[in-house]
N, CA, C and O atoms as a GROMACS GRO file, in nm:
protein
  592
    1UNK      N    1   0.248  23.364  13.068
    1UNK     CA    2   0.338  23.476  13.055
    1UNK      C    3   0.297  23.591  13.147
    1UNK      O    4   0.380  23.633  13.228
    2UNK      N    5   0.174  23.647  13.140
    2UNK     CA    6   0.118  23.711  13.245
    2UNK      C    7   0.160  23.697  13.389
    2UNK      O    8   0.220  23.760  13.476
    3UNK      N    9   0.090  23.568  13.369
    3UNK     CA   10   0.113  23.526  13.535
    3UNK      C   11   0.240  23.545  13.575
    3UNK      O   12   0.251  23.608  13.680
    4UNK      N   13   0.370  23.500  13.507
    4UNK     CA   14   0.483  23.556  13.537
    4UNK      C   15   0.557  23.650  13.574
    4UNK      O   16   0.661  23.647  13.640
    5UNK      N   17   0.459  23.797  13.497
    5UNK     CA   18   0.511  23.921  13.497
    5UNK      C   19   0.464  23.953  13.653
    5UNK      O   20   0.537  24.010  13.734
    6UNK      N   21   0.315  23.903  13.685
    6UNK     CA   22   0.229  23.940  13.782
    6UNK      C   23   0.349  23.889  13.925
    6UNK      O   24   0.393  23.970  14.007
    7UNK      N   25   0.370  23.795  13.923
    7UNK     CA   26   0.445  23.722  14.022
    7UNK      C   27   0.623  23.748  14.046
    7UNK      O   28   0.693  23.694  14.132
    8UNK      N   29   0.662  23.839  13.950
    8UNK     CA   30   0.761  23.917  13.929
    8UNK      C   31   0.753  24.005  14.007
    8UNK      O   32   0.821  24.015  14.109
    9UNK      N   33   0.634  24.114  13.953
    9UNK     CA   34   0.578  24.238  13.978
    9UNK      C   35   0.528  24.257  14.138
    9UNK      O   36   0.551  24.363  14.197
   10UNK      N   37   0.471  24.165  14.190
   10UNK     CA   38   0.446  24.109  14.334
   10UNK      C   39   0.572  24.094  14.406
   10UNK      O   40   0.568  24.139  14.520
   11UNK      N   41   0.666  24.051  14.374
   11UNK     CA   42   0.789  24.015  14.434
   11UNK      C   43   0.854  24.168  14.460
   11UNK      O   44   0.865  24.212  14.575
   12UNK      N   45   0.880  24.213  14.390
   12UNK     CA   46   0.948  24.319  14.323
   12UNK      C   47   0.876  24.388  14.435
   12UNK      O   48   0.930  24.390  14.546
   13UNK      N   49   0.752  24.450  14.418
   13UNK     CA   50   0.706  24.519  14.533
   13UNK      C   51   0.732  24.486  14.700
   13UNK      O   52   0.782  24.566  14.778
   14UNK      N   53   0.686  24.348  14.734
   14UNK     CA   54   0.701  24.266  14.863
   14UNK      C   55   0.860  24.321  14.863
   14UNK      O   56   0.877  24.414  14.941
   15UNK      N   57   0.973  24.280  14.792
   15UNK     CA   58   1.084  24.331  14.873
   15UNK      C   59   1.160  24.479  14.881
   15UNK      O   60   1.259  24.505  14.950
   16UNK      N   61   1.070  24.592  14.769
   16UNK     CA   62   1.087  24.697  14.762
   16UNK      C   63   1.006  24.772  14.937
   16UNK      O   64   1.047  24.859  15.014
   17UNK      N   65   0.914  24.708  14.936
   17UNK     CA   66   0.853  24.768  15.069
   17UNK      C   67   0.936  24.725  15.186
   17UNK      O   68   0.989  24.804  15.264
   18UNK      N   69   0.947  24.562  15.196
   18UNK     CA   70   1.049  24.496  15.312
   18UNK      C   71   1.146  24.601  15.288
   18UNK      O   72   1.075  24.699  15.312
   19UNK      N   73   1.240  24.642  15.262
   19UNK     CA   74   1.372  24.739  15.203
   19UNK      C   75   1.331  24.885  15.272
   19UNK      O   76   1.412  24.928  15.354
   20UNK      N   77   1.258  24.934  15.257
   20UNK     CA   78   1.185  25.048  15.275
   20UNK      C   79   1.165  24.990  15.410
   20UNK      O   80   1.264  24.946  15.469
   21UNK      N   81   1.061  24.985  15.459
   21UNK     CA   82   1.033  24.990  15.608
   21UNK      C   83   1.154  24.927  15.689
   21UNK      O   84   1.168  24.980  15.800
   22UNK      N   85   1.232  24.839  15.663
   22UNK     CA   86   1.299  24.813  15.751
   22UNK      C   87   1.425  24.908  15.765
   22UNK      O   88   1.477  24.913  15.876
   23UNK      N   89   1.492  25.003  15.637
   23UNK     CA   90   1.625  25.081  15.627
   23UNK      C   91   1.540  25.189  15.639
   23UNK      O   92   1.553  25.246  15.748
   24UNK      N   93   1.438  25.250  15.546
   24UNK     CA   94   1.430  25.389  15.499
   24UNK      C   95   1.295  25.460  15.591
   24UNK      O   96   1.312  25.577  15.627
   25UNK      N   97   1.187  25.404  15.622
   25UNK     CA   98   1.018  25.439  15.688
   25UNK      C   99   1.114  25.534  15.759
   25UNK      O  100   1.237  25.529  15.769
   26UNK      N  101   0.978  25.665  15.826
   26UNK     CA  102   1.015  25.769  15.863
   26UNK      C  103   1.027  25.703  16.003
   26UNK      O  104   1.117  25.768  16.057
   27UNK      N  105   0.989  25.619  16.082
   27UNK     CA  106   1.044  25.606  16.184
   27UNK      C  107   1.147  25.584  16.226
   27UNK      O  108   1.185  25.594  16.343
   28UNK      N  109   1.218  25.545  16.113
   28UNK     CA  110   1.406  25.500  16.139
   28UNK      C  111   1.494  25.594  16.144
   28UNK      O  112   1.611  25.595  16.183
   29UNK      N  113   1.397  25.705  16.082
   29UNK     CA  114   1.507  25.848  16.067
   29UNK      C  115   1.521  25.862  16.164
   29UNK      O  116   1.630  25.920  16.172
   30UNK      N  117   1.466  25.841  16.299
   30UNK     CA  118   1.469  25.945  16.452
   30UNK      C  119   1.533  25.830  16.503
   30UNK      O  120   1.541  25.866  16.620
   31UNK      N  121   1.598  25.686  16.499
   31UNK     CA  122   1.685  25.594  16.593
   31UNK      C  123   1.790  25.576  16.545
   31UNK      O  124   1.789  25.487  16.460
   32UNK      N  125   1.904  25.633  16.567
   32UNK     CA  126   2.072  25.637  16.482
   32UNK      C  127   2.134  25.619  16.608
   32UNK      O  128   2.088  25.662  16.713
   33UNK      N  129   2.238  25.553  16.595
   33UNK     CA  130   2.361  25.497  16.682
   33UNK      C  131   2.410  25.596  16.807
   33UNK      O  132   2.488  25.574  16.899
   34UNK      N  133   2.333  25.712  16.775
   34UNK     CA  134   2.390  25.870  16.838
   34UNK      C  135   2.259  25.812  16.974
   34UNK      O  136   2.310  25.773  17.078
   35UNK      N  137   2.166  25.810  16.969
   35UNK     CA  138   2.052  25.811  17.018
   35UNK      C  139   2.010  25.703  17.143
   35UNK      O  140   1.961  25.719  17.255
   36UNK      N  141   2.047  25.602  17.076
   36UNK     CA  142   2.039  25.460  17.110
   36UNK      C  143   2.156  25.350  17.174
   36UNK      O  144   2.256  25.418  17.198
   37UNK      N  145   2.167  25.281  17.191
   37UNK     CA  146   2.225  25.155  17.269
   37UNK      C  147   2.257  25.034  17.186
   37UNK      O  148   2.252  24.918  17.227
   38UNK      N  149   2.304  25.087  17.014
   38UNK     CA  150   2.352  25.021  16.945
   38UNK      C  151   2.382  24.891  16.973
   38UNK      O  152   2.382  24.835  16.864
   39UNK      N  153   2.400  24.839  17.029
   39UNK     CA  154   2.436  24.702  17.063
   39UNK      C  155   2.392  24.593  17.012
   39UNK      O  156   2.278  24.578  17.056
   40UNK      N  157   2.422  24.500  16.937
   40UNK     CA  158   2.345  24.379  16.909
   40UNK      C  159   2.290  24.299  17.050
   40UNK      O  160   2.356  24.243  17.138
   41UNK      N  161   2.138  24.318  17.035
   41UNK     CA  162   2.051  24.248  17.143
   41UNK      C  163   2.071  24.100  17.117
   41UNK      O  164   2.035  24.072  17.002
   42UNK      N  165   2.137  23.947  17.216
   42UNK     CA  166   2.113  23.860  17.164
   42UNK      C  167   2.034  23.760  17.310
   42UNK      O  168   2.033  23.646  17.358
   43UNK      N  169   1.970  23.914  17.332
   43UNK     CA  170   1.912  23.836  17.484
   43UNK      C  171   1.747  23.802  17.444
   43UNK      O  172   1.679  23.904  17.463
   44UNK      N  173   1.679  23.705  17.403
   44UNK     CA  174   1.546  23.718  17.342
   44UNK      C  175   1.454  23.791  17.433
   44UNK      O  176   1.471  23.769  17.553
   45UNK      N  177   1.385  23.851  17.408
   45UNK     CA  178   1.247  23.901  17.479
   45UNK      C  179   1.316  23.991  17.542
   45UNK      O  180   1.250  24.024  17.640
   46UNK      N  181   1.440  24.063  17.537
   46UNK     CA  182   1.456  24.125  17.691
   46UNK      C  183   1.413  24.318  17.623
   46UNK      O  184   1.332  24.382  17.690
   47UNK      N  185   1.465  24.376  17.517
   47UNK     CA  186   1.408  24.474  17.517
   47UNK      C  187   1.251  24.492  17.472
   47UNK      O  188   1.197  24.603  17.473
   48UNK      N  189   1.181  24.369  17.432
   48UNK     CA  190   1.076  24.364  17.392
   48UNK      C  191   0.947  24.380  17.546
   48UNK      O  192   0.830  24.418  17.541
   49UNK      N  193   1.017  24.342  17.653
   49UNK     CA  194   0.936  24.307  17.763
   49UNK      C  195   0.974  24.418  17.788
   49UNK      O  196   0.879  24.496  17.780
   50UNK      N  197   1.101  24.485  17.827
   50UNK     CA  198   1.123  24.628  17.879
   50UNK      C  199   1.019  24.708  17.814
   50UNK      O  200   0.940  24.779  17.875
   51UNK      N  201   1.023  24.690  17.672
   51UNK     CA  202   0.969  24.834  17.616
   51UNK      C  203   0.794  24.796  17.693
   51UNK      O  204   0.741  24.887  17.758
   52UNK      N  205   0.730  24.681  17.680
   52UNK     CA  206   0.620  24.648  17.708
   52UNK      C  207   0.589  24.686  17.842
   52UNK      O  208   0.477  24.734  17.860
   53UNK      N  209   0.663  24.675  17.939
   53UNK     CA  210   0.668  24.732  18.079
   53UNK      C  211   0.629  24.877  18.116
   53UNK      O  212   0.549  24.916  18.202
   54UNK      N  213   0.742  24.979  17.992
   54UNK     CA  214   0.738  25.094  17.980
   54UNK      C  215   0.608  25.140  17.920
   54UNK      O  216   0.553  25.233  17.979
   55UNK      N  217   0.548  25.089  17.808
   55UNK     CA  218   0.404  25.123  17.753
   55UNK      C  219   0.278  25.122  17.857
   55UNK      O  220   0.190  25.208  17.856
   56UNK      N  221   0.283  25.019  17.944
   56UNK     CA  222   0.160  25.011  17.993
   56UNK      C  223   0.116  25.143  18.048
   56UNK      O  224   0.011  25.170  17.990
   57UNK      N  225   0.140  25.218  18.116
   57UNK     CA  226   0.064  25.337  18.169
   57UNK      C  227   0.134  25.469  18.099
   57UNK      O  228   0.168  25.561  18.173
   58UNK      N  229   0.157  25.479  17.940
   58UNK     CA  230   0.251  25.584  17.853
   58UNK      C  231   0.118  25.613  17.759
   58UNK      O  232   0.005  25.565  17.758
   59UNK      N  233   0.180  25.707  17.688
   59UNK     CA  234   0.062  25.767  17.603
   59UNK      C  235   0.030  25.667  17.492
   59UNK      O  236   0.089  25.560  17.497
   60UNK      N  237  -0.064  25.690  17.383
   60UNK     CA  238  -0.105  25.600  17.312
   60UNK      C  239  -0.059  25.593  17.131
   60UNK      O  240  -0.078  25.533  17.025
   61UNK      N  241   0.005  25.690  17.190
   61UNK     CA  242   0.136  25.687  17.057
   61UNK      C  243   0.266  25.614  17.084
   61UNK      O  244   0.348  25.604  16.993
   62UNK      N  245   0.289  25.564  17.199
   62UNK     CA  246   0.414  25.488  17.245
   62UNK      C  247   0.307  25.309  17.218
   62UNK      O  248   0.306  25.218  17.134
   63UNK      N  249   0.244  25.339  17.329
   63UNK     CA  250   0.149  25.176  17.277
   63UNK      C  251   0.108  25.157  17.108
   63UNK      O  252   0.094  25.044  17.062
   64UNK      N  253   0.094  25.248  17.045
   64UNK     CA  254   0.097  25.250  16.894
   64UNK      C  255   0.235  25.171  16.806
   64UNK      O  256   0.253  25.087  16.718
   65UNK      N  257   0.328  25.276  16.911
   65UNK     CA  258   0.458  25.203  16.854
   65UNK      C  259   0.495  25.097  16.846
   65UNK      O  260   0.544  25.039  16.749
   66UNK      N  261   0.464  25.037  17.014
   66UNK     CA  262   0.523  24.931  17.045
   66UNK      C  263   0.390  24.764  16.961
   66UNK      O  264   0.427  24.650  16.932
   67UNK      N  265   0.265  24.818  16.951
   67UNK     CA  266   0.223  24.706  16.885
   67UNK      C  267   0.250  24.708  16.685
   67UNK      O  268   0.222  24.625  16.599
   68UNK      N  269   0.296  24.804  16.679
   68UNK     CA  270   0.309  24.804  16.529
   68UNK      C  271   0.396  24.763  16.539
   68UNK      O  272   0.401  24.675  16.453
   69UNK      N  273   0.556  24.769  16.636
   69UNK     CA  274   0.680  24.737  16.575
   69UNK      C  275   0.650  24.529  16.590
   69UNK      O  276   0.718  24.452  16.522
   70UNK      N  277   0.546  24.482  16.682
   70UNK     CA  278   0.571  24.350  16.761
   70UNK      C  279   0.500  24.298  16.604
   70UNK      O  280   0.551  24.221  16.522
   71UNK      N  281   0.398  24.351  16.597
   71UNK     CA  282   0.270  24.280  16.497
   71UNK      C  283   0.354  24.322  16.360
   71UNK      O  284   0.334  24.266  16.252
   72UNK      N  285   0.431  24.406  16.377
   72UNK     CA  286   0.501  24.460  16.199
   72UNK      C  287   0.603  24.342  16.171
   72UNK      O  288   0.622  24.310  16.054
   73UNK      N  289   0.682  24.266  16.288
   73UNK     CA  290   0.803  24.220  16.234
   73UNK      C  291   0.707  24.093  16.191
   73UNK      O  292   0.742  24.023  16.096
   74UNK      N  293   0.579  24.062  16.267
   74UNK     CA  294   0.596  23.949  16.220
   74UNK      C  295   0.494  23.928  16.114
   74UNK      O  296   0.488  23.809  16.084
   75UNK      N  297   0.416  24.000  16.049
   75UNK     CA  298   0.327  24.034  15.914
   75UNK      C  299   0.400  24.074  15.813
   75UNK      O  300   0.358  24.048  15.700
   76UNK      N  301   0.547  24.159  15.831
   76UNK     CA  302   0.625  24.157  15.722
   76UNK      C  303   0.649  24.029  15.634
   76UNK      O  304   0.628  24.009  15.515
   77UNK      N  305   0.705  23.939  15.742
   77UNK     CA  306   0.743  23.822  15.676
   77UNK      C  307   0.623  23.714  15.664
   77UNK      O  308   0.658  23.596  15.656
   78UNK      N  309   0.519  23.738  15.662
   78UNK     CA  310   0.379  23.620  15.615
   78UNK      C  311   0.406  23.610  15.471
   78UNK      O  312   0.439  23.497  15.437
   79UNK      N  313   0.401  23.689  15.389
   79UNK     CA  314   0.414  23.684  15.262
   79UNK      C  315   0.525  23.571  15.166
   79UNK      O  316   0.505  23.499  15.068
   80UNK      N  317   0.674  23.603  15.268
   80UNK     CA  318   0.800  23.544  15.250
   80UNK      C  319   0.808  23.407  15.197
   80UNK      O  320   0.897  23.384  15.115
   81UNK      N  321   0.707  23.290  15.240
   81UNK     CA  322   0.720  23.163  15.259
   81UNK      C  323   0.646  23.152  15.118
   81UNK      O  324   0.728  23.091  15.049
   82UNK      N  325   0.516  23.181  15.027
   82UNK     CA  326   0.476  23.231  14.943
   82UNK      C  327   0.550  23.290  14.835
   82UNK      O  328   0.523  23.258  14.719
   83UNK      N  329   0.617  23.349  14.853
   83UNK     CA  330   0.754  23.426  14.721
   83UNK      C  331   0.776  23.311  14.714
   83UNK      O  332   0.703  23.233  14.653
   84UNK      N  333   0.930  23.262  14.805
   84UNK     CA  334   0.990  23.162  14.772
   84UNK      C  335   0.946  23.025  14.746
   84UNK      O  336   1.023  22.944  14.696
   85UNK      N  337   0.808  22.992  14.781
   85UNK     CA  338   0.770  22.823  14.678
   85UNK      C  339   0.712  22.871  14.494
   85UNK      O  340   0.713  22.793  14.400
   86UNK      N  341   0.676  22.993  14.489
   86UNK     CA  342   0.618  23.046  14.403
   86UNK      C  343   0.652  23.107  14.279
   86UNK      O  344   0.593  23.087  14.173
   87UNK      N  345   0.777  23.204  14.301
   87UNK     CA  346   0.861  23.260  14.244
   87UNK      C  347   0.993  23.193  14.261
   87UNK      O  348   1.032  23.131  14.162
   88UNK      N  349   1.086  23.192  14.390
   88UNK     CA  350   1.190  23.063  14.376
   88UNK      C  351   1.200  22.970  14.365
   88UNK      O  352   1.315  22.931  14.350
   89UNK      N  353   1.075  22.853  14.363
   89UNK     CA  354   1.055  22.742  14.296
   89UNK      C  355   1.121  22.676  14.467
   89UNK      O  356   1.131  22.553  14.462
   90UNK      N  357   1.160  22.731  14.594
   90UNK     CA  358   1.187  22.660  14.697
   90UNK      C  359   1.052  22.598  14.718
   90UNK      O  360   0.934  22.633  14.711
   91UNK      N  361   1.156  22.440  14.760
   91UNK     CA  362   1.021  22.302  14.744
   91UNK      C  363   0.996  22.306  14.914
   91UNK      O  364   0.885  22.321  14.963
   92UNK      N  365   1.089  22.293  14.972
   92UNK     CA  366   1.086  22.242  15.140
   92UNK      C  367   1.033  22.328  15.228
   92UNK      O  368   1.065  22.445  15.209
   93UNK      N  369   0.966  22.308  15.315
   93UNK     CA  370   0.915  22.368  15.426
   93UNK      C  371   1.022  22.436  15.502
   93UNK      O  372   0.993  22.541  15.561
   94UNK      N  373   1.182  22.376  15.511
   94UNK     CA  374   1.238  22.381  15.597
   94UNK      C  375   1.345  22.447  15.545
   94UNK      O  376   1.427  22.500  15.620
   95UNK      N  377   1.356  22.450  15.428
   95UNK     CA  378   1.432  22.566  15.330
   95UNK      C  379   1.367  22.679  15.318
   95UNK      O  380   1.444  22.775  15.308
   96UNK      N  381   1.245  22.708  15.314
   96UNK     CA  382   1.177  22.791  15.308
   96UNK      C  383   1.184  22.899  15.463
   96UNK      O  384   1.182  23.022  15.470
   97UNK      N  385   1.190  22.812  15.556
   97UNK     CA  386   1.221  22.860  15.724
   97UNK      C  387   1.345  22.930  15.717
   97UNK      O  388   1.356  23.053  15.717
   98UNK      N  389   1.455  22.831  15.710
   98UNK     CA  390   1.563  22.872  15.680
   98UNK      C  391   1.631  23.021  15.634
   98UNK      O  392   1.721  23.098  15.669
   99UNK      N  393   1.513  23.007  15.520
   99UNK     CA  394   1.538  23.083  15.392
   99UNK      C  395   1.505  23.229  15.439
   99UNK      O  396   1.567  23.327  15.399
  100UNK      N  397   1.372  23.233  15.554
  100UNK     CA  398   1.345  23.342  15.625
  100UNK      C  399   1.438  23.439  15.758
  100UNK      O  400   1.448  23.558  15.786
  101UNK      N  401   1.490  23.320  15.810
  101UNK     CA  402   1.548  23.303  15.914
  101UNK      C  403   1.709  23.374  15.873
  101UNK      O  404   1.746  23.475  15.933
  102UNK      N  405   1.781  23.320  15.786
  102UNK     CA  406   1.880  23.334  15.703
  102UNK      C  407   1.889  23.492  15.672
  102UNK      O  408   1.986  23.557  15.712
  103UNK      N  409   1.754  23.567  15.580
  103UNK     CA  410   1.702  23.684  15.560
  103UNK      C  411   1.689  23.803  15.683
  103UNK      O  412   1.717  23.923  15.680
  104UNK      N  413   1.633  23.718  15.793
  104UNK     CA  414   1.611  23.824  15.857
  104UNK      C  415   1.753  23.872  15.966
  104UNK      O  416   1.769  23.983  16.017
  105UNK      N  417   1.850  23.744  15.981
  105UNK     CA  418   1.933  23.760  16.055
  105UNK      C  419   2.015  23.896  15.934
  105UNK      O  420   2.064  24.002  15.974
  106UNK      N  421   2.009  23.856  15.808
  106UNK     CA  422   2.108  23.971  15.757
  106UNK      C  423   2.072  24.064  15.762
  106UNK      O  424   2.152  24.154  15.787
  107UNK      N  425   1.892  24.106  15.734
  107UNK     CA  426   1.866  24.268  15.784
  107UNK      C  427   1.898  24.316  15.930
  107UNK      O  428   1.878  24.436  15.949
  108UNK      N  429   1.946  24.242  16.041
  108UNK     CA  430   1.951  24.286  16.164
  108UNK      C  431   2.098  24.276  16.143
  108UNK      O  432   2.143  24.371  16.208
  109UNK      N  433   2.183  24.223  16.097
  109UNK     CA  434   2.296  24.242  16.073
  109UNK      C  435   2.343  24.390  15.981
  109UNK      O  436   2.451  24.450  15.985
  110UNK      N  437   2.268  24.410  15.931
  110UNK     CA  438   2.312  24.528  15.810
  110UNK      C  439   2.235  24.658  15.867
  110UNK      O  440   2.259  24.771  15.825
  111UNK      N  441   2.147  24.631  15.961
  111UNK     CA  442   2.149  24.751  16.066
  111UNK      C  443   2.237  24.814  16.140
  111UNK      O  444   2.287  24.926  16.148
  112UNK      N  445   2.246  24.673  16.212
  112UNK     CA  446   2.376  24.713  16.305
  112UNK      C  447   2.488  24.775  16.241
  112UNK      O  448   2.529  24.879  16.293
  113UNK      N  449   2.545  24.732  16.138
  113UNK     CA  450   2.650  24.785  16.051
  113UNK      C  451   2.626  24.896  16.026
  113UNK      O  452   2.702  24.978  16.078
  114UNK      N  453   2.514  24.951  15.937
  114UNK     CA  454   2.490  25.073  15.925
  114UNK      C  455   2.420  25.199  16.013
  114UNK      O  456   2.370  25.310  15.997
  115UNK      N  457   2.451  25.105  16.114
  115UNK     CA  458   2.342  25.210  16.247
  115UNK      C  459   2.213  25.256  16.192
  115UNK      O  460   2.174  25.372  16.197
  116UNK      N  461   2.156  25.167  16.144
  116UNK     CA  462   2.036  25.228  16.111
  116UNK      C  463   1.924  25.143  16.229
  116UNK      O  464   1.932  25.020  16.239
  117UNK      N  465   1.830  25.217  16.309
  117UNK     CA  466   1.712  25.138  16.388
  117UNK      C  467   1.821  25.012  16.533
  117UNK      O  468   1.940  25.005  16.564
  118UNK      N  469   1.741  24.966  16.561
  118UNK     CA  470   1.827  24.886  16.687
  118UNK      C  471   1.816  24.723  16.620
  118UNK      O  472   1.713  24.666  16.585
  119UNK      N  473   1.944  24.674  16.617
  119UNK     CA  474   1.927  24.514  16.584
  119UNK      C  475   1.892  24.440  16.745
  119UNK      O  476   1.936  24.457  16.858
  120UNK      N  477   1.775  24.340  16.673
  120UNK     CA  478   1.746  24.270  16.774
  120UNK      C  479   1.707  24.140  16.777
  120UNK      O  480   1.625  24.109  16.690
  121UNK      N  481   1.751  24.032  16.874
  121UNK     CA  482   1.732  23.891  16.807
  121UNK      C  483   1.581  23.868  16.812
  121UNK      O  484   1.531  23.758  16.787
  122UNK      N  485   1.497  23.996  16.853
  122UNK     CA  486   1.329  23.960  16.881
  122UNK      C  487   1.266  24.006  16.783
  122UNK      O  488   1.145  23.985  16.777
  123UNK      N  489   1.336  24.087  16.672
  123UNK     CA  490   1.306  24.064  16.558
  123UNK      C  491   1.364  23.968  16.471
  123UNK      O  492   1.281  23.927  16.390
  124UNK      N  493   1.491  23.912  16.458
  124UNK     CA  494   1.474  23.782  16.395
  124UNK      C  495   1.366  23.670  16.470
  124UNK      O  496   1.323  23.582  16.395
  125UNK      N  497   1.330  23.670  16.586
  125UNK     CA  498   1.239  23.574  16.585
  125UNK      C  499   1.113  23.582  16.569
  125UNK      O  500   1.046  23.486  16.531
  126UNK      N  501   1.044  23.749  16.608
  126UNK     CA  502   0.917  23.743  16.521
  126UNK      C  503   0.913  23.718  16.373
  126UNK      O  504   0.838  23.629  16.333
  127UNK      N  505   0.977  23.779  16.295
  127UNK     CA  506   1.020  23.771  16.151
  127UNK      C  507   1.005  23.613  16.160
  127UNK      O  508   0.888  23.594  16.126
  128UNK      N  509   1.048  23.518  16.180
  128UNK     CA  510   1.032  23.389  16.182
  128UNK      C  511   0.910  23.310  16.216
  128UNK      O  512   0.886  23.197  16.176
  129UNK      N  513   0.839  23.380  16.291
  129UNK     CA  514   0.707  23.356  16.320
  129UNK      C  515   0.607  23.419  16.192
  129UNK      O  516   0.524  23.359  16.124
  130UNK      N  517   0.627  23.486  16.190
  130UNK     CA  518   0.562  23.530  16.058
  130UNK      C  519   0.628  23.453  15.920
  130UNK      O  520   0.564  23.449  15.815
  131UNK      N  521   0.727  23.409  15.931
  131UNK     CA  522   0.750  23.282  15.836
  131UNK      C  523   0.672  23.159  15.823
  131UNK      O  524   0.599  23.120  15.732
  132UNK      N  525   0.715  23.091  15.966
  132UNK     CA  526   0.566  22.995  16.018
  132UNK      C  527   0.474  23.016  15.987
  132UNK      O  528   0.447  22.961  15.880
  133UNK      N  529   0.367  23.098  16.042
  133UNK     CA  530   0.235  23.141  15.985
  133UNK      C  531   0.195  23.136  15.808
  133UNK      O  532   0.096  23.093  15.748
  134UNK      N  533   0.322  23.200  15.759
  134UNK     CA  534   0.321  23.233  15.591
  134UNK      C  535   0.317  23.080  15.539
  134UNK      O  536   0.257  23.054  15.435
  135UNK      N  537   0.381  22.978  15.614
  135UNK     CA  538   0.431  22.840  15.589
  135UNK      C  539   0.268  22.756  15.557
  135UNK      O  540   0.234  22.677  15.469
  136UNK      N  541   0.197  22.812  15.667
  136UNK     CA  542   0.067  22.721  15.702
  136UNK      C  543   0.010  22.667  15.612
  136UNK      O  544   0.002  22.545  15.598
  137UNK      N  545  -0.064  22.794  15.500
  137UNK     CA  546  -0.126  22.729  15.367
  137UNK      C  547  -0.053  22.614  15.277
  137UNK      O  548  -0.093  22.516  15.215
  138UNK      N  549   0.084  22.681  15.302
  138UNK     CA  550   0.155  22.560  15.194
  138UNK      C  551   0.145  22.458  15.258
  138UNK      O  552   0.110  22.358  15.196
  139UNK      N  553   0.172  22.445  15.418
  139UNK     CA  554   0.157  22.270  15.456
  139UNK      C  555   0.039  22.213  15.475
  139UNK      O  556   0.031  22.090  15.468
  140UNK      N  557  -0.090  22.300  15.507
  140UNK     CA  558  -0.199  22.310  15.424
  140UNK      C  559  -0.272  22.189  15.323
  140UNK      O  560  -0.345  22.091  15.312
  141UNK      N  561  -0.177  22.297  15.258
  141UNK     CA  562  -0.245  22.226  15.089
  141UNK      C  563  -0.182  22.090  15.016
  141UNK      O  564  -0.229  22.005  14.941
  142UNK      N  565  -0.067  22.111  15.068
  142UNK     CA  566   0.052  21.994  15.059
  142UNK      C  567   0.002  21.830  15.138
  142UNK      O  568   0.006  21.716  15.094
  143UNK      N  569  -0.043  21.885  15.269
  143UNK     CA  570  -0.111  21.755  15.290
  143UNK      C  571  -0.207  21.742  15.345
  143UNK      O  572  -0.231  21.683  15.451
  144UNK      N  573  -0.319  21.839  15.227
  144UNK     CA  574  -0.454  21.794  15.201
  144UNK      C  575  -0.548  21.853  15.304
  144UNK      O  576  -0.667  21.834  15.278
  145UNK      N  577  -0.527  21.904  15.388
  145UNK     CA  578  -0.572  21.931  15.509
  145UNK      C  579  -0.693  22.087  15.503
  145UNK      O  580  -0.737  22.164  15.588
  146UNK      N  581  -0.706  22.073  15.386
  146UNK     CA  582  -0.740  22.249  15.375
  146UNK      C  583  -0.843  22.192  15.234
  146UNK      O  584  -0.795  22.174  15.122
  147UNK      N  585  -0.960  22.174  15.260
  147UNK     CA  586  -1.047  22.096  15.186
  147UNK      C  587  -1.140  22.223  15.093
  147UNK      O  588  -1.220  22.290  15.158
  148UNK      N  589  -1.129  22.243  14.989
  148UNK     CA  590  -1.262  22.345  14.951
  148UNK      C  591  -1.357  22.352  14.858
  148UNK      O  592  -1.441  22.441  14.861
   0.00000   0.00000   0.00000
């Protein structure tokens, strides 16, 4: 029963924060549709390499930015693959991908809609990488490979 509440209570947080940093963190307040180049990005890597281009010789609050936003999309979702075998009882590796993949396309979708931050397909694909990664232990342990 515990354990239940605990794994509730875990969830509950994991997507109260996902929710929060991705709509509400104070960095989103300063990128609105007024500002920016609204556009759905569906070119991979292309503003991710721009911005990376632009950092190299910029101050160290722009290189701050740019490795928190690369390393943020995809540590958000490590956790993700974990909820869902745990709390949703999802069995498959590949439902579980899906399941991330599925997720992250609608937060970049419900940006764009609401002009909130820039939708970009290089965050659905880090977000997905950080699915992968989250995936590891379970395939892991599933076949045996993770001895202790």
């Amino acid at each position: 029963m515990i354990s239940k509440i605990v794994k509730y209570f875990v969830t509950l947080i994991y997507f109260g924060l996902l929710c929060y940093i991705v709509f509400f963190s104070r960095r989103r307040i300063n990128i609105h549709a007024e500002d920016v180049d609204q556009h759905l990005n569906t070119i991979p890597f292309m503003n991710t390499a721009k911005w990376f281009l632009e950092i190299k010789n910029s101050s160290n609050q722009l290189q701050w930015e740019f490795y928190t936003n690369f390393l943020g999309n995809i540590l958000l979702f490590v956790p993700f693959p974990l909820i869902c075998k745990y709390v949703f009882r999802i069995k498959g590796v590949i439902s579980i991908i899906l399941s991330g993949i599925i997720l992250s396309c609608i937060i970049e979708l419900m940006q764009w809609k609401l002009s909130i931050g820039i939708p970009d397909i290089d965050d659905v694909i880090l977000n997905s990488l950080g699915v992968l990664i989250g995936c590891l232990p379970i395939f892991l342990f599933k076949n045996g490979l993770a001895k202790f």
